[in-house]
N, C-alpha and C positions, 0 to 999 in steps of 0.2 A: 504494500500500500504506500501510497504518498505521505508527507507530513501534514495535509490537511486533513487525512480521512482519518489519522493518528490522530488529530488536535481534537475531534470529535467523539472518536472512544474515550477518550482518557476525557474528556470533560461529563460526558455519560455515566465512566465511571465514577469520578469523583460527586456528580451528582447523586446517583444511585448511595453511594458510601457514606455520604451524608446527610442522607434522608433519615428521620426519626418519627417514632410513634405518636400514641397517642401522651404519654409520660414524656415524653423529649429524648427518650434513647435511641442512641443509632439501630435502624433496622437491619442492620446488616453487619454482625460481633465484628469485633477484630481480626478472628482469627480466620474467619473468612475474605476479609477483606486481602484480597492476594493485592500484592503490590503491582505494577504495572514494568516489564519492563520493553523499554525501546531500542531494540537491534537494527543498526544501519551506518552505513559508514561515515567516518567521520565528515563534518563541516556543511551536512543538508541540514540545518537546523533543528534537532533535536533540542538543544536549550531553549531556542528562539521562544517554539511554539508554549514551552513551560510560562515562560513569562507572558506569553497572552491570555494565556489561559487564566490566571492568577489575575490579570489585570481585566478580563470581562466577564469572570465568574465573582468578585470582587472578594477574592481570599487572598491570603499571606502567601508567600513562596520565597523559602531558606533551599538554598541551594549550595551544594560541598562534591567536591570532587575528590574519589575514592582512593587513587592512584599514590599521595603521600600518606595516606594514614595506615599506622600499625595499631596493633591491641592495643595498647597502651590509650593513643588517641581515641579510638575507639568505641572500647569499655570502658573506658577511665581510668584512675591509677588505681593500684592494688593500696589497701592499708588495713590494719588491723584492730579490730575493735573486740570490746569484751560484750560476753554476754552470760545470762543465768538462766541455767535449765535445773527444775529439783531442786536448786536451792546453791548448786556447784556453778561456780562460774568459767567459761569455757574464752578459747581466743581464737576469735571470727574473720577470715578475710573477706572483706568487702572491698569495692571501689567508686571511686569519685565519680562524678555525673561525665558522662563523656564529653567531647568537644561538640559533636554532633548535636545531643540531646540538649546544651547545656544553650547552642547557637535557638534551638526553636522557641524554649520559654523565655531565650532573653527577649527574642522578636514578639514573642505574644507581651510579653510586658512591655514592652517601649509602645507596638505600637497602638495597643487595644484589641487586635485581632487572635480570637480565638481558635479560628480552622482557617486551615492553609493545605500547603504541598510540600511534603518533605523530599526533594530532587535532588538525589541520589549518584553523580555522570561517574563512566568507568567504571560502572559495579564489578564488573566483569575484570578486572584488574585488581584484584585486592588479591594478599599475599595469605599465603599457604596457611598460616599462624589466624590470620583472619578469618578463613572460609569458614569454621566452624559455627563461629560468634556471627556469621552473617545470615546461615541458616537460620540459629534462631532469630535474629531481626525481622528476616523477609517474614515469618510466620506470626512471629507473637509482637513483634514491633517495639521489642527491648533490645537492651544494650547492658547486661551485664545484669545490674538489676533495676535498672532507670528504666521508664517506658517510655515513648513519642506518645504525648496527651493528644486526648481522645478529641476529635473531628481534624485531625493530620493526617491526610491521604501520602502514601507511597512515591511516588514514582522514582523510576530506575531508569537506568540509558548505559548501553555499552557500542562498542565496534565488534563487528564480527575477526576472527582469529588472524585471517589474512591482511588487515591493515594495521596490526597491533604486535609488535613481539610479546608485549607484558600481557595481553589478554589467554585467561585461564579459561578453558569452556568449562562451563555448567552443566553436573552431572543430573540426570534425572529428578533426582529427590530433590535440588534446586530447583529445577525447569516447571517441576511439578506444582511448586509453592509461588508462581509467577504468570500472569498474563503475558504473553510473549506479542508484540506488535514488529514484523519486523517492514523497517522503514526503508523506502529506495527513492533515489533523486527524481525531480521532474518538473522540469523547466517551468512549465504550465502553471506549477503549484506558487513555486516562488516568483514568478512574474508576480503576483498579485500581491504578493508581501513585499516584493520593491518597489511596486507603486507608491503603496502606503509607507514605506520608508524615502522614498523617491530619489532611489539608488542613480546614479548618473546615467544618461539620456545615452551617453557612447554604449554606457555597457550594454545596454539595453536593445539599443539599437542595432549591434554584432552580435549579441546573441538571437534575434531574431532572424539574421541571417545563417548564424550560425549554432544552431540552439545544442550541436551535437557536442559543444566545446563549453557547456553548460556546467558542465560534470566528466573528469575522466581522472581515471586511473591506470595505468598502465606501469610494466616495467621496459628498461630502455636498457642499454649495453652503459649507461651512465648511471643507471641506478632507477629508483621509483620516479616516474613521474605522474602530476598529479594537479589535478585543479576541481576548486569547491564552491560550493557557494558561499563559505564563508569568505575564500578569498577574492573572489568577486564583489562583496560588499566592501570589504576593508577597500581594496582597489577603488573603488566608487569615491570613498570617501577622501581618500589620499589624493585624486582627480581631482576633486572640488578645491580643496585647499591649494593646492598647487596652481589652479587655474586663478583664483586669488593672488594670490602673489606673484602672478607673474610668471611659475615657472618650467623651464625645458621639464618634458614629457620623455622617455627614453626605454628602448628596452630594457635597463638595467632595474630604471625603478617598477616599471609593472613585473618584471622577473622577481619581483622580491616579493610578489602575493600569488601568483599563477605560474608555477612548477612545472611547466613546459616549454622547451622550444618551442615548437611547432608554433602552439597558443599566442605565445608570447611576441613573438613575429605577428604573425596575422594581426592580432589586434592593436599592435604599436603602429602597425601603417595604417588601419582602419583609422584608429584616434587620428593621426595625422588627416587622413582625408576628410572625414568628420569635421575637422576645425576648419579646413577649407572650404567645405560646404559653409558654412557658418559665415566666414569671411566673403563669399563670394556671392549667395543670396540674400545678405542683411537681412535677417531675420528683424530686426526692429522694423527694418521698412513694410517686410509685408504683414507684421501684426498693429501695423500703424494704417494699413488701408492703402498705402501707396508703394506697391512693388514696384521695382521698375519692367521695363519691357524684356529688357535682357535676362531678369529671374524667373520670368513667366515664359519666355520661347525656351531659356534652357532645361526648366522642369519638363514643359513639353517634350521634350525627345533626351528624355534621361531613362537611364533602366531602371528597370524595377526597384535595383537596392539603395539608388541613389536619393528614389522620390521615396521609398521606406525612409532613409536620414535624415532625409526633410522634414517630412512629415511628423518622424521622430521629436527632432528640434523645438518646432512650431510648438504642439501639443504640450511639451515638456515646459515650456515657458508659459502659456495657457492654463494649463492645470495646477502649477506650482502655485500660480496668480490668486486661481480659486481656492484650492486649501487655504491661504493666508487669509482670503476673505471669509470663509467658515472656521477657522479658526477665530477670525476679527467677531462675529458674529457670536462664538461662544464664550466669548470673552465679555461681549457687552450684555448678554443675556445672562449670564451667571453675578454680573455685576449688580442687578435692579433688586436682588435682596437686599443684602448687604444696605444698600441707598435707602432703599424703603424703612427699615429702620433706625438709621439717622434721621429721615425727614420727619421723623415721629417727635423728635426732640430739638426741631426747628422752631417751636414758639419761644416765647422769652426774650429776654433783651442779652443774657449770656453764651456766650457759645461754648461754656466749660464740657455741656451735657453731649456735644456733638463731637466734640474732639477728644471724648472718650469712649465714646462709641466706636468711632471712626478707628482709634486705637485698639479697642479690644477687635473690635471685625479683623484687623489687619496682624495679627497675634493667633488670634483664632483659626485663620488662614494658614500661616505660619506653622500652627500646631499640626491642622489635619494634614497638609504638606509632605512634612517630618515623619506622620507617623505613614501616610502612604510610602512614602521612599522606604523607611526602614520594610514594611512588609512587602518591600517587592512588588508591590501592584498598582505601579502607576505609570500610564501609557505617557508618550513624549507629546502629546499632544495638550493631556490634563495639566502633564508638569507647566507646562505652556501658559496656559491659562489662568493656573492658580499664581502664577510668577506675575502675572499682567496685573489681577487684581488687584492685590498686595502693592505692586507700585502703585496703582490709582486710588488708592484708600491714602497710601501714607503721601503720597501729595498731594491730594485733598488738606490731610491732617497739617504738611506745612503751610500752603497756601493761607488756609483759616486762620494760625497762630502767626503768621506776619500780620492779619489785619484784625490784633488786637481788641482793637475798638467797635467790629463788627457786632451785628444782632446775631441771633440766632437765624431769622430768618433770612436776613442779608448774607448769612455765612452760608445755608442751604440754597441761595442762591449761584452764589460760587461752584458750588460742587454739581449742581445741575445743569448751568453751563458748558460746566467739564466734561459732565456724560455725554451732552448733547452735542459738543463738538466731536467728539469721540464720532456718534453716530452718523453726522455729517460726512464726517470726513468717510467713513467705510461707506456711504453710501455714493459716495463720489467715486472711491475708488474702486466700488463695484461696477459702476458706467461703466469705467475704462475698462476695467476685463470685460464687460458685454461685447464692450466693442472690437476688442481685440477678439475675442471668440467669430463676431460678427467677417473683419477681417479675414480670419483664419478658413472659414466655411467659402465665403470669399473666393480665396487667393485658390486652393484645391476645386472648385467649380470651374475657376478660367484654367488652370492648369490641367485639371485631369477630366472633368465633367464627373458624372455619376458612377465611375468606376471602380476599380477595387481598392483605392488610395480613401473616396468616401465613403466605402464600407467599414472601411479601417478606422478614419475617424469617427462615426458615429459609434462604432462598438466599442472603442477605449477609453469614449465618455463615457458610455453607459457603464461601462467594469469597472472604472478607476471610483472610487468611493466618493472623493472628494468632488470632484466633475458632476458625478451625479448627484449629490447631495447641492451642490452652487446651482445647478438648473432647477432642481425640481425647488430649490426657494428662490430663486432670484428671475427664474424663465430663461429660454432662448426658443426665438420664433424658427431659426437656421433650425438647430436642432429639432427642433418636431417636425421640421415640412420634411430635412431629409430622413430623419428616421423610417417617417411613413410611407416616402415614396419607397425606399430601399424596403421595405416591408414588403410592400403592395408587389415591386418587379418582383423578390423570392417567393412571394407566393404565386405569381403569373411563371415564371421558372415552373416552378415547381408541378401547378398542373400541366403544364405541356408536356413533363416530363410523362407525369402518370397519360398524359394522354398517346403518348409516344409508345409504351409502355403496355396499351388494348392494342395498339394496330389498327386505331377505327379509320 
């Protein structure tokens, strides 16, 4: 299976494992609750998916990789304590709370969260001395004599033998005590989680042409070679930075995340072409409405992979546009509580009542923050947003204490100002991406007409989350006429097919 079909058992099960009665107990003991483990080779996202799960099921997720730890870390230390049986008193070894166990209840304490995901990576790597103590784990969810408290689901993640020296196979009476998922690459899957991360447009752009180089393993007379999707993100993001500053692009540095020649070739002159594309069509011009003539004859008689860059390009500046404006949007919507009660404490000729308000909202913020990061479950998006708010409280808060002498209500005047240009402003700079969308629908009608280039963009808006979420609030006229005609031709396709199909 893929890691999306994975991301749906394991959220199934962890639903299922925390489901309780009519009394509040889990319906499902512990010792049933088999841990989950995910078999697949290194760098398709295995962790990724852990953390979104955690972050839209809204639980904790303590995460430890198994690979450094001995008994000792483990179980915990050995020590000796006294005890009385009949009346004789005897000398007990026990041990300290482990590292592992001791990592979960500090997370539930810091951050209030009581059920989470205890994620487990490398199980499959743990030393000789261990496998015993790990059995019992997987089964009764102790560690020595310390338990994982109750509503902390499992999960487990290893490599299969052949990309691992240190990985131990699991004998039966293991395999037995385990949900086994095993996971394999697939381009398809992770397109959609780079969107939403909005992994660079180059990568993206060559692995559509080349989606075979998505994922490879191989051995070579030089030794393993090898490319992941991890290292395809890191690569994305070292691109971005680089393209910041200014700087030379070279085989040597994309060689330091993609462990192939072959790969590493191919896409170091793709990039290069790509930036020429870029230089050479101004993409500003054509998402400003005015291509020149020479970007529009030359899309016209370009090949396929060239108008895919394009199009690439375009869309990737387009869509980036919108996420910031849904993001803008959940920023000023999450804001109007917080306001709402300040403006409750707008009467009066004081403004003490509002700039501690103002203060505790912006603390309070602060806290919930704090505690989502420590549990792991907070998407880069939220972090986003709770970051926005926090600044626009506590500049509120200084703005008001510069003008001293203000009312209350003249001081709740100020702050709703502030919202309201906020809003202004996003609505302004929602125009502009219409219009650049507008543009963009545009520039692919003179260049390609109704062909496979606008099949392409209507179906990347609708998949990309972001895209679709900024139409379906803010409209595009472009987007619904071609959606529908592109509808209407596959389904006119389509019976002529079936009609092709009788021999009438």
């Amino acid at each position: 299976m893929n890691v999306k079909q994975a991301k749906e058992y394991i959220k199934n099960a962890v639903k299922l494992y925390l489901k309780k009665d009519e009394f509040g107990e889990y319906r499902v003991p512990v010792v049933r609750q088999r841990p989950i483990f995910l078999l697949g080779a290194p760098g398709i996202g295995k962790t990724a998916i852990m953390e979104q799960i955690a972050q839209e099921m809204g639980i904790a997720l303590v995460s430890y990789s198994m690979t450094h730890h001995t008994r000792q870390s483990a179980l915990g230390l050995p020590f000796i304590t006294q005890k009385e049986y009949d009346g004789i008193s005897y000398s007990v070894s026990e041990y300290t709370m482990s590292e592992i166990i001791a990592s979960v209840y500090e997370t539930m304490e810091e951050s209030g969260w009581k059920e989470g995901i205890l994620f487990l990576d490398e199980i499959n790597c743990v030393s000789e001395t261990l496998a015993p103590a790990m059995l019992q784990f997987l089964q009764y969810k102790v560690f020595g004599r310390h338990r994982v408290p109750e509503g902390w689901i499992i999960v487990t993640a290893g490599n299969p033998p052949e990309y691992n020296k240190s990985v131990r196979e699991f004998d039966v009476v293991t395999l037995d005590r385990l949900k086994v998922l095993e996971v394999e690459p697939d381009y398809q899957v992770w397109k959609e989680y780079a969107a939403d991360k909005r992994i660079h447009n180059a990568v993206l752009s060559y692995l559509e042409l080349k989606k075979e180089h998505f994922y490879s393993m191989e051995m070579t007379v030089k030794g393993r070679s090898y490319v992941t999707a991890r290292g395809w993100e890191d690569l994305s993001e070292i691109l971005t930075l680089y393209e910041e500053e200014e700087l030379q692009v070279d085989e040597t540095l994309v060689g330091q995340y993609l462990r192939s020649e072959k790969i590493v070739k191919e896409f170091t002159a793709y990039y290069d072409l790509y930036q020429k594309y870029k230089r050479d069509y101004r993409i500003n011009d054509i998402l400003a409405g005015t291509p020149s003539k020479q970007a529009v004859e030359r899309a016209k008689g370009a090949a396929f992979d060239e108008r895919l860059s394009l199009l690439g390009m375009l869309l990737d500046r387009v869509q980036a546009d919108m996420k910031e404006m849904m993001g803008q949007a959940a920023f000023l919507g999450d804001l109007r509580q917080p306001l709402k009660s300040v403006g409750t404490l707008a009467a009066g000729d004081s403004t003490a009542p509002m700039l501690l308000q103002l203060k505790k909202q912006a603390e309070g913020r602060k806290k919930m923050l704090e505690k989502q990061q420590t549990a792991n479950a907070l998407s880069d998006g939220d972090r986003i947003k709770h970051r926005q708010v926090i600044r626009f409280l506590e500049e509120c808060h200084r703005e008001i204490s510069v003008h001293g002498d203000s009312t209350g209500e003249a001081a709740y005047g100020l702050v709703k100002e502030k919202y309201n240009g906020q809003v202004t402003k996003m609505k302004e700079e929602t125009g502009k991406v219409q219009d650049r969308l507008h543009s963009l629908f545009a520039f692919v009608e003179e260049a390609f007409g109704q062909g496979n280039e606008m099949l392409v963009l209507v179906t990347e808006l609708t998949v990309d989350s972001a895209s679709a979420q900024f139409i379906a609030t803010f409209g595009s006229d472009d987007y619904s006429r071609y959606s529908q005609e592109l509808m209407l031709s596959e389904r006119r396709d389509s019976i002529q097919e079936q009609i092709a199909e009788l021999k009438l």
